[in-house]
C-alpha distance (Angstrom), angle and dihedral (degrees) to the residues before:
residue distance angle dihedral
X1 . . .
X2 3.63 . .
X3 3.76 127.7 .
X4 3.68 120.7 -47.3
X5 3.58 136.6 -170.7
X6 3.73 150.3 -129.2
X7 3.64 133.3 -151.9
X8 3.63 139.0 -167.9
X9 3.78 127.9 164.5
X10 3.71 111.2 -124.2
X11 4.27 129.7 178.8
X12 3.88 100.4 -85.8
X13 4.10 91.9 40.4
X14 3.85 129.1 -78.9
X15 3.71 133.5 -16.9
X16 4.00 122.4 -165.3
X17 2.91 143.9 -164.0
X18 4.00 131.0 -149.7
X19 3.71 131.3 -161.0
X20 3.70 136.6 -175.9
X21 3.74 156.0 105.3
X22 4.10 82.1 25.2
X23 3.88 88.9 -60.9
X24 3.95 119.6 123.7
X25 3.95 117.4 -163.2
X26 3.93 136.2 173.5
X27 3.46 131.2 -137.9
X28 3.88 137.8 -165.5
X29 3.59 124.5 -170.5
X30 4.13 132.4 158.0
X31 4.10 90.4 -140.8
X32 3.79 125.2 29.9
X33 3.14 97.6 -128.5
X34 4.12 95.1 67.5
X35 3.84 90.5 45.4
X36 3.69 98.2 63.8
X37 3.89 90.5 37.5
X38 3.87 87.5 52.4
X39 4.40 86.7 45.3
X40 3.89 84.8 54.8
X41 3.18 94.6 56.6
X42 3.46 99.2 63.6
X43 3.94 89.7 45.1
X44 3.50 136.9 -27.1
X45 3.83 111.2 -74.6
X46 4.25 112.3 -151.9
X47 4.09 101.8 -175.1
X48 3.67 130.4 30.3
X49 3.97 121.9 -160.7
X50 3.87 110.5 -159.9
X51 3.76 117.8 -173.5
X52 3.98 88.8 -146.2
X53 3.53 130.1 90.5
X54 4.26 119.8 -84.5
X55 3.97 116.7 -171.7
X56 3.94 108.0 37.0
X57 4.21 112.6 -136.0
X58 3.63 115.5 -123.4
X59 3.34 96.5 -152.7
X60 4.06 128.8 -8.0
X61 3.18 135.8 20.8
X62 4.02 121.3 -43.9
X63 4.02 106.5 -118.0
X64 4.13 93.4 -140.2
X65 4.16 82.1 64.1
X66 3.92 93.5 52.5
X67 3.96 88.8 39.2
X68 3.72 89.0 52.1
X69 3.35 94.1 47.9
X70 3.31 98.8 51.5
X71 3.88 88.4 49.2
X72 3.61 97.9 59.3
X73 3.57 103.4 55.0
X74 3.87 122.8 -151.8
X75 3.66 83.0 -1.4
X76 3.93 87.4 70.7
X77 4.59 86.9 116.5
X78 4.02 82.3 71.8
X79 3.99 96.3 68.2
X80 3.88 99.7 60.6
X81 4.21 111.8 -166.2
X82 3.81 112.0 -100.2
X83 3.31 110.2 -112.9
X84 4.06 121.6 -121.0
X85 3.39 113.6 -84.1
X86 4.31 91.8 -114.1
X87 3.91 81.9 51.8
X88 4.11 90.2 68.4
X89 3.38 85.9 49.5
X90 3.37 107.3 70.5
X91 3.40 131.4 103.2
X92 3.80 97.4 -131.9
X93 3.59 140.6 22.3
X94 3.54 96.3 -103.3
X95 3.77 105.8 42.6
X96 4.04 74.8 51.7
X97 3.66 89.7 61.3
X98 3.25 104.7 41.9
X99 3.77 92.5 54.0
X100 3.98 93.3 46.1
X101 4.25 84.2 53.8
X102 3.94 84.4 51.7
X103 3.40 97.4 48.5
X104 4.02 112.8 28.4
X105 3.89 97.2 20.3
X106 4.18 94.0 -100.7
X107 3.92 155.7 65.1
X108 4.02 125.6 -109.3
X109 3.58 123.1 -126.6
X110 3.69 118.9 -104.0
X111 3.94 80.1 -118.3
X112 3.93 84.6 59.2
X113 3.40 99.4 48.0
X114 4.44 96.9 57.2
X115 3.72 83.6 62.4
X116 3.73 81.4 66.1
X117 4.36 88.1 97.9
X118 4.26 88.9 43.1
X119 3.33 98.3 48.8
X120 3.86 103.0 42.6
X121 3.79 85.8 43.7
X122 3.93 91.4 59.3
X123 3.54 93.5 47.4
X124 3.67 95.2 57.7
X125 4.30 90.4 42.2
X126 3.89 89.1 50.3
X127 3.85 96.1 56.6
X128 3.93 90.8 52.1
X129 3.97 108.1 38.5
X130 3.42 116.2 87.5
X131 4.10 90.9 -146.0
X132 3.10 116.0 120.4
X133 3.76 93.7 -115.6
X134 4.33 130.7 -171.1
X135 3.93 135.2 -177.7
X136 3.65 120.0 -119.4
X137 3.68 139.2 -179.8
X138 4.02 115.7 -143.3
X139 3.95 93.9 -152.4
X140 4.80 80.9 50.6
X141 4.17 88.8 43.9
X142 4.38 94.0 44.5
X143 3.87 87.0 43.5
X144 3.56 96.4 55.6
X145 3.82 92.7 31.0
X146 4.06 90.5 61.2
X147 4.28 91.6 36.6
X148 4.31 84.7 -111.7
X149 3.43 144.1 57.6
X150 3.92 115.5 -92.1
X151 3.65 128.1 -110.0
X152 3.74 110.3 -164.5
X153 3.69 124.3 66.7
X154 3.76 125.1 -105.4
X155 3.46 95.3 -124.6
X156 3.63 94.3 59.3
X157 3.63 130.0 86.6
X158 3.44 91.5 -115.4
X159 3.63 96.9 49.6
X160 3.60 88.6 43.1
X161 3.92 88.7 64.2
X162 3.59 103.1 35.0
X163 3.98 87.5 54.5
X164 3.77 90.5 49.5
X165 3.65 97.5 45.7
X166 3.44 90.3 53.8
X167 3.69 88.7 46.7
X168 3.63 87.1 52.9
X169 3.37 91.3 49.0
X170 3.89 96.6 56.0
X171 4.14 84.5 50.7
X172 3.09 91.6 -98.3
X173 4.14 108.2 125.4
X174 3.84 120.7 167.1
X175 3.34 122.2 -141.9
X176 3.57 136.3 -131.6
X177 3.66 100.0 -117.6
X178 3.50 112.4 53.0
X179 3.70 101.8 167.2
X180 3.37 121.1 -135.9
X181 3.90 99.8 -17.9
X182 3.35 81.9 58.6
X183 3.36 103.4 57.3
X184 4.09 92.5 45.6
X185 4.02 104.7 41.6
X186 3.55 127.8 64.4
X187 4.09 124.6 -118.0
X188 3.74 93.4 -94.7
X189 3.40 99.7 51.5
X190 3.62 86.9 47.1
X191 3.66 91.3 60.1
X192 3.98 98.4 42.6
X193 3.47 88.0 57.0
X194 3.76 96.7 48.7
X195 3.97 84.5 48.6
X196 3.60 89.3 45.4
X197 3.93 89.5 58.5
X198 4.02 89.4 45.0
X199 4.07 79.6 59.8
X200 4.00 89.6 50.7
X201 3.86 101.3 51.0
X202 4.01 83.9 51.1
X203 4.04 91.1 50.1
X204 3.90 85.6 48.7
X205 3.88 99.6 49.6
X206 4.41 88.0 34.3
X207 3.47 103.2 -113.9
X208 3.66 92.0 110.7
X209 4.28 117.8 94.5
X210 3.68 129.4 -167.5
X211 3.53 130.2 -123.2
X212 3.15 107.9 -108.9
X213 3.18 109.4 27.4
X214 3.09 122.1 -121.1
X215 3.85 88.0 27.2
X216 4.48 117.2 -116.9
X217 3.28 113.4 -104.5
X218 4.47 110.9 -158.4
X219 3.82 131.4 -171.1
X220 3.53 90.9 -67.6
X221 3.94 96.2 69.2
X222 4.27 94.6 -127.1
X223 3.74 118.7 130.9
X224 3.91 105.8 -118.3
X225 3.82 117.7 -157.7
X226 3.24 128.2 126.7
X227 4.48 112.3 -129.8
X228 3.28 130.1 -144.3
């Protein structure tokens, strides 16, 4: 199948990780765009996972975020509600509100809102690579990878454990030394993108579905479904 790769947003910028051919490397990039280019160069990567929204509503509420909620359980506060395209934007957080009430019926968190950069700067990558390239959610891929949703936290020590053991379990072991993504994103975002890359080796070999099914498709012509 090739190597694949998993992405997950963390505070300095992005942190990947690649699998394939038995091999496990991690990469650490300030824009998305250089960390796949700098995962290709070590060998062609086919499918990208990103844990970040792809296909931006125009109005409403995306379906993959109520599917994924409803597929996580009591974890359900993880999967925040994309906000409408006009929402991102905005200059400010509240002329970003107010036009997310106007047009999908409610407000975006503060917490929402500093994605703003993130999520605009994956939906200009995604209309240029030519990677194949899917959303996931971490809390959607650890949910299906352990047959039920999750109960502890990720940024507890117990969640910590329970999502590397099932990590583990899926042959996918982290080392210790990580390099430089390592050094620059946190445990959790360690582990979503690790998770995120278990999602990717099941798009390549089609055991993967999305959610919904068939995915939406809004004005700005991206497929929007969430995998797992």
């Amino acid at each position: 199948m090739g190597r694949v790769l998993g992405i997950d947003a963390c505070k300095a910028g992005w942190i990947g990780i690649a699998l394939g051919d038995g091999d496990l490397s991690a990469y650490f990039a300030t824009r998305i765009g250089e960390l796949v280019a700098d995962a290709d160069d070590d060998g062609a990567v086919g499918v990208v996972a990103v844990d970040m929204p792809i296909g931006l509503p125009d109005r409403g509420r995306r379906r993959a975020d109520v599917l994924a909620r409803q597929a996580v359980g009591r974890r359900w506060p993880s999967v925040f509600m994309t906000p409408v395209r006009a929402a991102l934007e905005a200059d400010d957080h509240p002329s970003a509100a107010e036009a997310n009430r106007r047009l999908a019926g409610e407000g975006i968190s503060r917490q929402a809102f500093a994605l703003k950069e993130k999520l605009l700067q994956v939906d200009h990558w995604v209309r240029g690579t030519p990677h194949r390239v899917v959303e996931v959610h971490p809390e959607v891929c650890f949910a299906e990878l352990a047959g039920a949703p999750l109960t502890s936290r990720k940024s507890t020590w117990a969640g910590a454990r329970r999502r590397g053991g099932l990590l583990a379990g899926a042959g996918i072991v982290l080392p210790a030394d990580l390099g430089p993504a390592g050094e620059r994103a946190a445990v959790d975002d360690v582990l979503d993108a690790a998770v995120a890359a278990w999602t990717a080796l099941r798009v390549a070999d089609g055991r993967a579905r999305p959610l919904p099914d068939p995915p939406e498709t809004f004005s700005d012509g991206v497929e929007c479904a969430i995998w797992v």
